[in-house]
Backbone as numpy.savetxt, mean C-alpha at the origin, in Angstrom:
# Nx Ny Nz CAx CAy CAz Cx Cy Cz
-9.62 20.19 -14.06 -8.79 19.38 -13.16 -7.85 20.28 -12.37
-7.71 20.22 -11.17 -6.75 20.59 -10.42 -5.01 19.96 -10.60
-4.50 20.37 -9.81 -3.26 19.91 -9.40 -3.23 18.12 -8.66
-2.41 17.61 -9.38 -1.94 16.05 -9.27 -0.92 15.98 -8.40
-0.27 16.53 -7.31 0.59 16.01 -6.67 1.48 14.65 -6.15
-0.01 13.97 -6.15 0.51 12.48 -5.90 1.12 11.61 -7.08
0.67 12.22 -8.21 1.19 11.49 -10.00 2.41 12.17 -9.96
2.82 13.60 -9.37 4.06 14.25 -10.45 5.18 13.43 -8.65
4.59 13.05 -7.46 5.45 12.48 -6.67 5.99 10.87 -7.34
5.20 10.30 -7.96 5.29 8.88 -8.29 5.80 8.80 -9.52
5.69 10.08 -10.38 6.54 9.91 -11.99 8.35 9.89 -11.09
8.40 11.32 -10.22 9.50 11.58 -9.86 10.46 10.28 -9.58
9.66 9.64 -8.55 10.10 8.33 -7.92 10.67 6.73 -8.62
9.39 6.74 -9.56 10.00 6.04 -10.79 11.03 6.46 -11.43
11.31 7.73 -12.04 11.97 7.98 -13.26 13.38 8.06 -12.39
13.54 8.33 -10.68 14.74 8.11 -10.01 15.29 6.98 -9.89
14.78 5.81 -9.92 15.05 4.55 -9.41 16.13 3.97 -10.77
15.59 4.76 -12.35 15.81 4.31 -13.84 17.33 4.52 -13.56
18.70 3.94 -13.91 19.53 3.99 -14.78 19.54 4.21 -16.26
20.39 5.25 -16.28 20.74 5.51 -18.09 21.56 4.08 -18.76
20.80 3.89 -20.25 21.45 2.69 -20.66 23.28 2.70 -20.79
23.84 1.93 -21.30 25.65 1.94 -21.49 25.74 3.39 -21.88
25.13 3.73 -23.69 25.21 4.23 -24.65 25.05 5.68 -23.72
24.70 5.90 -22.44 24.04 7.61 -22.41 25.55 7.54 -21.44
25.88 6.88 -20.29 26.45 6.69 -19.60 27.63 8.19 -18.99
28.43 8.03 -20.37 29.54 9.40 -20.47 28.58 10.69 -20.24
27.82 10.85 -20.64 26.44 11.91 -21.35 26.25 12.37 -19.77
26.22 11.22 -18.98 25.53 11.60 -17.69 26.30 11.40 -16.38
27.67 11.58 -16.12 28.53 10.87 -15.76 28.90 11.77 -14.71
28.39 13.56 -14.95 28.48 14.22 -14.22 27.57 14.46 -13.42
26.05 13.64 -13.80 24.86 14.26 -12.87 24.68 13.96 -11.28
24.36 14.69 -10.69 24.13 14.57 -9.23 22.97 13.67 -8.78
22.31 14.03 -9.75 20.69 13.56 -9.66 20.27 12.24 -9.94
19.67 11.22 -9.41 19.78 9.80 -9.41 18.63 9.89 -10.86
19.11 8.78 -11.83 18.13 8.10 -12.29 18.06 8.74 -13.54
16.76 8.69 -14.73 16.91 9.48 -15.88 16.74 10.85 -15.91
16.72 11.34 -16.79 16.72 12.83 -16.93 14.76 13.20 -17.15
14.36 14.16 -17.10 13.16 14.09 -17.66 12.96 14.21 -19.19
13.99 14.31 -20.27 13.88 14.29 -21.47 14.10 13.01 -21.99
14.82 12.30 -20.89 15.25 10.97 -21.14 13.88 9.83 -21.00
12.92 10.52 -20.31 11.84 9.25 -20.31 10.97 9.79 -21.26
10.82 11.12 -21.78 9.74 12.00 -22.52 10.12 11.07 -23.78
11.39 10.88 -24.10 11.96 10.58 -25.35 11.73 9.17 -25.49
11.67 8.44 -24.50 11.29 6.63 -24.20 9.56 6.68 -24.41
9.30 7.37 -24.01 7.26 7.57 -24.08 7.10 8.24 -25.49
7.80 9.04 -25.71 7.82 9.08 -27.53 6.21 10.44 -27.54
6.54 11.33 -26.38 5.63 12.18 -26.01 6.67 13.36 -25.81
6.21 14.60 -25.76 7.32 15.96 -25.14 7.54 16.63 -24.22
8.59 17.20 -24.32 9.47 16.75 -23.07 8.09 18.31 -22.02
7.89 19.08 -22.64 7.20 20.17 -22.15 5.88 18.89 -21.85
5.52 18.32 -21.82 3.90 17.66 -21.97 4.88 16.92 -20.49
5.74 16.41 -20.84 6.40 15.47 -19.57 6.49 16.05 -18.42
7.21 17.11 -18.71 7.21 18.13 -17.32 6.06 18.37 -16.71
5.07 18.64 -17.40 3.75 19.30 -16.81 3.39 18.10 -16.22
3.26 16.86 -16.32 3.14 15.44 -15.62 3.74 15.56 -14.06
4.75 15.69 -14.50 5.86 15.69 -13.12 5.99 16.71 -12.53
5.56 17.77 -13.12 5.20 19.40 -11.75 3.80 18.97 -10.95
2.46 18.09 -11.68 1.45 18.08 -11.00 0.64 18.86 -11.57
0.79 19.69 -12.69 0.01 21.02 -13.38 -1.17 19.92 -13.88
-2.83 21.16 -14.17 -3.24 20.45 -14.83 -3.78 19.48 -16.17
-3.58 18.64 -16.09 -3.25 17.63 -17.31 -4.06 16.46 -17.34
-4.38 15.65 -18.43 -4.95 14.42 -18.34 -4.79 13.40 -19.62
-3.25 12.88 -19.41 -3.26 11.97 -20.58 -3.57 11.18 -20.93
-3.56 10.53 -22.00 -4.77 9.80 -22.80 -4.06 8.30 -22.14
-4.97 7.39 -22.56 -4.96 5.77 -22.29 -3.19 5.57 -23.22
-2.92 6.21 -24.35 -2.09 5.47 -25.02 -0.81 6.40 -24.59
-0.96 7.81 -23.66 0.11 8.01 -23.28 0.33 7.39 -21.86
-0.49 7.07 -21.09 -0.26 6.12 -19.73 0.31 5.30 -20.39
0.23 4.18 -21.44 0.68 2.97 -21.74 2.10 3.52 -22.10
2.46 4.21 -22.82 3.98 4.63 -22.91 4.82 5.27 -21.59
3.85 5.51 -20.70 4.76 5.61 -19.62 5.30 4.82 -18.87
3.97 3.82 -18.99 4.39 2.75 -18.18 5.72 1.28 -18.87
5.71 1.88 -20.02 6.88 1.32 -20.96 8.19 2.21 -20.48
8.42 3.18 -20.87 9.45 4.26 -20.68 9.82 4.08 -19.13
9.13 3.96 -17.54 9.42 3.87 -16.47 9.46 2.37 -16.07
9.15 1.47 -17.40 9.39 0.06 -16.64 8.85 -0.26 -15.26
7.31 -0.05 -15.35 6.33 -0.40 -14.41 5.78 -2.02 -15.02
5.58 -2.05 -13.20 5.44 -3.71 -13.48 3.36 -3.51 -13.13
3.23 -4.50 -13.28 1.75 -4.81 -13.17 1.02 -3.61 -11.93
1.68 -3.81 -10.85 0.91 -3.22 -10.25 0.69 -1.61 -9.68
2.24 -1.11 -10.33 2.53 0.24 -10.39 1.70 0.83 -11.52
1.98 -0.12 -12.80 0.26 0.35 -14.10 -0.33 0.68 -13.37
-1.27 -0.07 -12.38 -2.79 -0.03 -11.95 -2.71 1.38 -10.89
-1.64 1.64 -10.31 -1.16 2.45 -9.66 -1.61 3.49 -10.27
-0.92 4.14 -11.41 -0.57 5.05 -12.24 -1.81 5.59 -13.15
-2.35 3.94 -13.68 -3.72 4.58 -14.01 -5.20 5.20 -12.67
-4.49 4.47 -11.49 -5.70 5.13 -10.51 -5.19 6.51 -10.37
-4.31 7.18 -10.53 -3.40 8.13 -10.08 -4.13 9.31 -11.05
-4.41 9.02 -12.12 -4.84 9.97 -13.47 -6.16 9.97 -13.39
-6.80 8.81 -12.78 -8.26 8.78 -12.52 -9.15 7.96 -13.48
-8.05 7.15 -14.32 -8.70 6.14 -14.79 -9.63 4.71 -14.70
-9.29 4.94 -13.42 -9.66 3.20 -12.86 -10.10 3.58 -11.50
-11.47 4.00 -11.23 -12.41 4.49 -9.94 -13.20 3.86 -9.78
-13.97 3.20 -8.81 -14.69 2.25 -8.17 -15.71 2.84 -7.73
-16.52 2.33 -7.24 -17.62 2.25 -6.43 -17.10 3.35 -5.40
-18.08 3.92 -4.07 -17.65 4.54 -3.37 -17.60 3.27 -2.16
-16.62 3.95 -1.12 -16.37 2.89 -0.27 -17.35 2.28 0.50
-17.73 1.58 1.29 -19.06 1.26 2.29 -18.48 -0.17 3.20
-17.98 0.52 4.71 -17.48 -1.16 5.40 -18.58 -2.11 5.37
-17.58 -3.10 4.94 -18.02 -4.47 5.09 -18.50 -4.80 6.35
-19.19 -6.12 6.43 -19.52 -7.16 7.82 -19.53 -8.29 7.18
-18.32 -9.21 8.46 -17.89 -10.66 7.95 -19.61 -11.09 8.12
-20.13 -12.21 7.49 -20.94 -13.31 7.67 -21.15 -13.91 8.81
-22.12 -14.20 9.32 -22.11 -15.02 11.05 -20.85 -16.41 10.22
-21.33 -17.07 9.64 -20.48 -18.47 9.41 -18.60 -18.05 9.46
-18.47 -17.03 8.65 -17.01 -16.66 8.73 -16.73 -16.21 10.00
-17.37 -16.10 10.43 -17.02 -15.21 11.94 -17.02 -16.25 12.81
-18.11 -17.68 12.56 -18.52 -18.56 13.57 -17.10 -19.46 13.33
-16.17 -19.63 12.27 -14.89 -20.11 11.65 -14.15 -19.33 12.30
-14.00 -17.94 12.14 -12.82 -17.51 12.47 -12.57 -18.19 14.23
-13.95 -17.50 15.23 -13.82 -17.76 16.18 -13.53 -19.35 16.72
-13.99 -20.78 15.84 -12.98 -21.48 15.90 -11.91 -21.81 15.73
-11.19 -21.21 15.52 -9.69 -21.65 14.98 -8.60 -21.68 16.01
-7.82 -22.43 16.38 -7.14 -22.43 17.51 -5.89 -21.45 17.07
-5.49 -21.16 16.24 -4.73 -19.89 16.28 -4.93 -18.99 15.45
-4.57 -17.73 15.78 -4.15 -16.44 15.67 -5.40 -16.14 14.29
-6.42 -15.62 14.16 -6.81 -15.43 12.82 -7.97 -13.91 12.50
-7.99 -13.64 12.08 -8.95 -12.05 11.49 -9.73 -12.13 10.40
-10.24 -11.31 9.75 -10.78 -10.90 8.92 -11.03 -9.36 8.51
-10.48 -9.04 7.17 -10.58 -7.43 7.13 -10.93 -7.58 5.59
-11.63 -6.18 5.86 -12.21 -5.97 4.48 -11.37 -4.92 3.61
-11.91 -4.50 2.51 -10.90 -3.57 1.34 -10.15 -2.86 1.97
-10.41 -1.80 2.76 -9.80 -0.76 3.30 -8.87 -1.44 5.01
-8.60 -2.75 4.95 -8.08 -3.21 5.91 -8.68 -3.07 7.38
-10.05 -2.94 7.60 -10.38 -2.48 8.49 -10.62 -4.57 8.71
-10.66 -3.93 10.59 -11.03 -5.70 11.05 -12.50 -5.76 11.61
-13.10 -7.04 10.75 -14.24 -7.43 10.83 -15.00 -9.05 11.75
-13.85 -9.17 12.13 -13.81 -10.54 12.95 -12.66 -11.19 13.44
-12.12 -11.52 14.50 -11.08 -11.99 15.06 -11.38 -12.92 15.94
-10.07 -13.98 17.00 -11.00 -15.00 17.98 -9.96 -14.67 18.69
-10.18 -15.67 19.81 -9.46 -15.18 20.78 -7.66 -15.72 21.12
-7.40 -16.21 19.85 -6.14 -16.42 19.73 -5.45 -14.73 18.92
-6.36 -14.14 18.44 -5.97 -12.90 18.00 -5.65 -12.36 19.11
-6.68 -12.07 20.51 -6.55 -11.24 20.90 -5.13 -11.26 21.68
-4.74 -12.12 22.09 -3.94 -12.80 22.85 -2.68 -12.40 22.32
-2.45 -12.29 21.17 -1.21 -12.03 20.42 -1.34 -10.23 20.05
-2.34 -10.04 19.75 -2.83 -8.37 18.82 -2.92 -7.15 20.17
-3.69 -8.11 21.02 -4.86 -7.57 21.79 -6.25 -7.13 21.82
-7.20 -6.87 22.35 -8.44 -6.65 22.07 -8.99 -5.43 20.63
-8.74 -6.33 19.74 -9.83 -5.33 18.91 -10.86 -4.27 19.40
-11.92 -5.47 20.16 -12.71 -4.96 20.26 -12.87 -3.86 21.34
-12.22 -3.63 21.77 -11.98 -2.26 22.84 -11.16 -1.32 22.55
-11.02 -1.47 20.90 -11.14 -0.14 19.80 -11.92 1.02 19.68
-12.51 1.74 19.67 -13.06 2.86 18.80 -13.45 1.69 17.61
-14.87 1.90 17.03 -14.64 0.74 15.73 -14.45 1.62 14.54
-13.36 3.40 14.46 -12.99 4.23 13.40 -11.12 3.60 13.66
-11.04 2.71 14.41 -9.81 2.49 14.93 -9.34 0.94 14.86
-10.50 0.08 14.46 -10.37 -1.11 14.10 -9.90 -1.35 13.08
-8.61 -1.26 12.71 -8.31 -1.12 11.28 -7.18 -2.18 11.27
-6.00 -2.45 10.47 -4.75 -3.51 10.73 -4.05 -1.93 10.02
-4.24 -1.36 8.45 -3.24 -0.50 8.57 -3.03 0.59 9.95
-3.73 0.77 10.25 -3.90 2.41 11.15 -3.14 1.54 12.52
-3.13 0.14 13.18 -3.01 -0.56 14.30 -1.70 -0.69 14.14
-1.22 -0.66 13.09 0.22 -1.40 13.13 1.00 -0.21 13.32
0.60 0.76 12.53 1.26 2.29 12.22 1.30 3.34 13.21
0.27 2.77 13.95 0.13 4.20 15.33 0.20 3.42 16.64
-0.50 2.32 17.11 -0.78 1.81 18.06 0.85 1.15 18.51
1.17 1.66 19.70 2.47 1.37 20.54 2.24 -0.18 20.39
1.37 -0.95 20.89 1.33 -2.36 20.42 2.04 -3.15 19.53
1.72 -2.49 19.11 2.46 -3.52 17.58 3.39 -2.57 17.32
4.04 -1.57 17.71 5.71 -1.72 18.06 6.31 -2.56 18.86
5.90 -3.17 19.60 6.54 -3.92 20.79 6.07 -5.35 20.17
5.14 -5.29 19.59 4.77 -6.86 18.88 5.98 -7.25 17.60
6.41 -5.93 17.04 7.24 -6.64 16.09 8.60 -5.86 16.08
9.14 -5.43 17.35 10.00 -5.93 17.76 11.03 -4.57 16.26
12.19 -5.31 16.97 13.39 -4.51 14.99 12.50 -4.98 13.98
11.57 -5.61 13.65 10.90 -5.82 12.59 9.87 -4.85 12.26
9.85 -4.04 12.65 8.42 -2.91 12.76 8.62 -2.30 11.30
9.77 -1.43 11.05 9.67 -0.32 9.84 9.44 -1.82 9.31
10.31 -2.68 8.49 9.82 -3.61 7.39 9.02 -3.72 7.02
8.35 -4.24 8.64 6.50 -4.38 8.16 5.63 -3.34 7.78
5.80 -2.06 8.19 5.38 -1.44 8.00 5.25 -0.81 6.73
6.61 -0.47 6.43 6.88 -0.58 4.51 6.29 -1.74 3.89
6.05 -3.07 4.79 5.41 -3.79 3.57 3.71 -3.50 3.91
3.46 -2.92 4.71 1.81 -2.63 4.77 1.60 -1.23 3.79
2.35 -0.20 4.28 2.19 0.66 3.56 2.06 0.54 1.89
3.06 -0.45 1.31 3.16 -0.50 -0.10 1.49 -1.28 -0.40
1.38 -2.41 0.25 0.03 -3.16 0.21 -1.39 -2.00 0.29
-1.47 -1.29 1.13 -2.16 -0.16 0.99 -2.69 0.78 0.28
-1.33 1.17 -0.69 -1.27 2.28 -1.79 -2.21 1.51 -2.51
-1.72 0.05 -2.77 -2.42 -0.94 -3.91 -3.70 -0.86 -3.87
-4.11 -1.61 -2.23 -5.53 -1.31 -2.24 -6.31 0.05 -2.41
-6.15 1.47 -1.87 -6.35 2.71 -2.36 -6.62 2.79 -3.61
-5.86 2.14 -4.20 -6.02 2.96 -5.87 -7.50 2.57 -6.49
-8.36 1.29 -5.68 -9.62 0.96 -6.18 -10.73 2.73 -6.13
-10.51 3.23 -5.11 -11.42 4.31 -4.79 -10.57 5.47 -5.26
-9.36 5.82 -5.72 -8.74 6.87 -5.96 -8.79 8.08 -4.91
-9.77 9.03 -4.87 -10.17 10.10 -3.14 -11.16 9.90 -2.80
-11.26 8.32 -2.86 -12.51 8.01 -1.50 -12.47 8.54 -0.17
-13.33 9.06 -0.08 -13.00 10.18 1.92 -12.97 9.37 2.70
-13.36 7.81 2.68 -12.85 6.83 3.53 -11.25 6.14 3.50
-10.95 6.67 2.37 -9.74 6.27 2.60 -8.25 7.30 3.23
-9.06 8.60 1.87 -8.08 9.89 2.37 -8.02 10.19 3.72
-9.08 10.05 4.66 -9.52 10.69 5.80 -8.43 9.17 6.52
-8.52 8.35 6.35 -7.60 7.30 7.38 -6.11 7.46 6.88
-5.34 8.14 5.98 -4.20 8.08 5.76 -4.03 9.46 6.32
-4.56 10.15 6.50 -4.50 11.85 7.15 -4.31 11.44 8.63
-5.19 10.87 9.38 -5.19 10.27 10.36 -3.76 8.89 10.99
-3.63 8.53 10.16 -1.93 7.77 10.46 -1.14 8.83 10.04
-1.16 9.50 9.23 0.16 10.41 9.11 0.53 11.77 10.38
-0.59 12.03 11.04 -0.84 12.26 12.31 -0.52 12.25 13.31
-0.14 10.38 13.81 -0.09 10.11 14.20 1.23 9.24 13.93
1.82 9.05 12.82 2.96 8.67 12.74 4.00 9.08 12.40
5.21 9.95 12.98 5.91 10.87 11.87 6.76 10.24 10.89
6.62 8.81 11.15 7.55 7.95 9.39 6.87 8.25 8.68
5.70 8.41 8.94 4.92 7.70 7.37 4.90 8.22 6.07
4.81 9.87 6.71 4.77 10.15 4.84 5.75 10.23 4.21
7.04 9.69 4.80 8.03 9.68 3.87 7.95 8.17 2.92
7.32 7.66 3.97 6.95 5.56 3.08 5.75 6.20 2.28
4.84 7.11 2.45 3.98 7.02 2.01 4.10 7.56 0.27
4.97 8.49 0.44 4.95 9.50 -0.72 6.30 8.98 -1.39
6.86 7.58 -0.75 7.42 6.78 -2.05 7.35 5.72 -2.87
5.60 6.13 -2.80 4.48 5.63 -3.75 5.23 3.43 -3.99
5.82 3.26 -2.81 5.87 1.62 -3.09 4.59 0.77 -2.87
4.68 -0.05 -4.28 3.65 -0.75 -4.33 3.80 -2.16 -4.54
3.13 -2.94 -3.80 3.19 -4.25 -3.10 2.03 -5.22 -3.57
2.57 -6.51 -3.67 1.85 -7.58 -4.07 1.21 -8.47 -2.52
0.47 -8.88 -2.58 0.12 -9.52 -1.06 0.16 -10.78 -1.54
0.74 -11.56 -0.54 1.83 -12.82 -0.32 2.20 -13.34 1.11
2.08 -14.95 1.28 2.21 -15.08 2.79 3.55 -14.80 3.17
4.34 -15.71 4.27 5.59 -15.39 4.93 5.71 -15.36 6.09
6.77 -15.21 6.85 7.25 -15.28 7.97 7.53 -14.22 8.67
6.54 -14.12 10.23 6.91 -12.81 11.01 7.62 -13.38 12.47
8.28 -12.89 13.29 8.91 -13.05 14.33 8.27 -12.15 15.27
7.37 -12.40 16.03 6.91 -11.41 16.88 6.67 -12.13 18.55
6.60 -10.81 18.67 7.09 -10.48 20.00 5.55 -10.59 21.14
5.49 -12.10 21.86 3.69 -11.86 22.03 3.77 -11.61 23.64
2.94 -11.22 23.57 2.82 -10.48 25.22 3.34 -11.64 26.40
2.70 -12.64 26.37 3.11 -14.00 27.32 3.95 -14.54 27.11
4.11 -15.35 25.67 5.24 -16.00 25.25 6.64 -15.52 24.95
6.74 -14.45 24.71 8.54 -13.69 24.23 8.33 -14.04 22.67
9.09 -13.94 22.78 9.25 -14.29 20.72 9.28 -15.62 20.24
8.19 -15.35 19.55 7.53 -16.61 18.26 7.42 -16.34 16.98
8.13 -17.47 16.26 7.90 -17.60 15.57 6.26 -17.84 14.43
6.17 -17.00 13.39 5.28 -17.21 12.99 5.28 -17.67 11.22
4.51 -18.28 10.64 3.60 -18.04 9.40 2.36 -18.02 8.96
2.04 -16.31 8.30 0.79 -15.97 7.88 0.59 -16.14 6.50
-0.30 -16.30 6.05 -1.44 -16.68 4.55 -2.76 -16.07 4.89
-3.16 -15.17 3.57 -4.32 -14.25 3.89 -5.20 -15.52 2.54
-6.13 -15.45 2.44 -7.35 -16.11 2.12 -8.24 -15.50 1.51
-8.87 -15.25 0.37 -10.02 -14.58 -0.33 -11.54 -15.61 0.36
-12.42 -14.53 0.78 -13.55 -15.44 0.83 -14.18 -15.34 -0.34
-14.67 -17.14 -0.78 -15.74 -16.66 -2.06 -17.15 -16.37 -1.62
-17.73 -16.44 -1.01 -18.67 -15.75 -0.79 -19.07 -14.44 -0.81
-17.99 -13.52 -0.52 -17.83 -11.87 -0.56 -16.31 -11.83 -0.75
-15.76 -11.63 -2.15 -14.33 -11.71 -2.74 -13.67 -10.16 -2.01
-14.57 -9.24 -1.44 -14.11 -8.51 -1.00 -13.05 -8.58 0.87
-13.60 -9.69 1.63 -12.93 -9.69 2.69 -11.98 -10.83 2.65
-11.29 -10.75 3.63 -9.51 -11.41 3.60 -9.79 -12.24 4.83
-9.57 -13.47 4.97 -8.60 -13.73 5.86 -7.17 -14.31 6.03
-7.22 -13.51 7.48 -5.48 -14.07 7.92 -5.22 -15.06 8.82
-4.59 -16.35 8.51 -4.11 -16.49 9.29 -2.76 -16.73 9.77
-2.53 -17.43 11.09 -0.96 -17.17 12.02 -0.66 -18.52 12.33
-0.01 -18.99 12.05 0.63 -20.53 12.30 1.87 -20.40 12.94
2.07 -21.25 13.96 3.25 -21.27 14.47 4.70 -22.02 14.16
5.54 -21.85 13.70 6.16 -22.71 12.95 6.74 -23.46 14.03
């Protein structure tokens, strides 16, 4: 095994966010440094503190199923930072990637719908839209189709800065965190590495959202955007599992 960079960035990040309990408080009262100590979580994982470090330098290492589970106790990870953490070590690897294609019927749906609606598959790429998308998004389809994507569109494309307005970083932190999530199915799928190389490129926020490994639950809600004709509208989106292929999403945009 090589070097882990992205695990000893995401132990770091966790173990910063931790407060020391009452009892350490005095103990630590002088530190500069946010969050626990690294002996302080080695000692919560009930693992050493030399085995901990080598975690969090990135050296190479590969701990077992029952020391992931104590980490994820000791850093007070919630469900989806686990899944995180175990894709991170290389526990939980998938299939290799391969884009999807919506169904004529999902597509023959999407394109009815009188507002705003898409379809994207694992890696967020877009596989069908109508023409209430375009109207609000703009033309997909006079993409590059290595460029048809919703993460890579929101993150690079001047568009959707002007579509969402002071709301842009938010969203963007909330795509980015949604992202990491989805990633972790393929771990260094070259379809995925190769499109986050490519926004970081092209975006100079990103790898600072990127490499603070936030990870996100997908959930509808309310966007305020900014549409080319109308000025600012109000919106609410809800993404959709198809059962037919549990792998593609749709979205749609309601106007409130």
């Amino acid at each position: 095994m090589g070097s882990n960079q992205a695990l000893a960035d995401f132990l770091r990040s966790r173990r910063a966010r931790l407060r020391p309990d009452g009892s350490a408080l005095a103990a630590h009262r002088r530190r500069r440094t946010p969050g626990l100590r690294r002996e302080d979580v080695a000692q919560r994982a009930g693992i050493s503190v030399e085995w901990y470090v080598k975690l969090e330098q990135g050296r190479a290492v590969s701990p077992s199923d029952d020391t992931i589970e104590a980490l994820v106790r000791a850093l007070e990870l919630d469900a989806f930072e686990r899944a995180h953490l175990r894709s991170l070590v290389g526990k939980a690897k998938g299939p290799p990637f391969e884009r999807e294609n919506a169904p004529p019927l999902l597509q023959h749906l999407v394109e009815g719908l009188p507002y705003p609606a898409y379809v994207t598959g694992q890696r967020w790429d877009l596989l069908a839209w109508n023409k209430a998308a375009i109207e609000l998004f703009g033309d997909f389809g006079r993409m590059p189709i290595e460029d048809r994507n919703i993460f890579y569109f929101v993150l690079t494309d001047p568009r959707a800065r002007r579509l969402f307005g002071a709301g842009w970083q938010k969203e963007v932190k909330r795509i980015v965190s949604l992202f990491h999530a989805a990633q972790d199915h393929w771990a260094s799928d070259t379809a995925f590495t190769d499109l986050v190389e490519r926004v970081r490129v092209k975006c100079p926020e990103f790898d600072g959202w990127w490499q603070a490994h936030d990870i996100g639950a997908p959930g509808s809600g309310n966007k305020l955007l900014n549409h080319p004709r109308r000025g600012a509208v109000n919106f609410e989106y809800a993404t959709f599992q198809a059962n037919d292929d549990p792998r593609l999403k749709l979205a749609i945009y309601l106007e409130r």
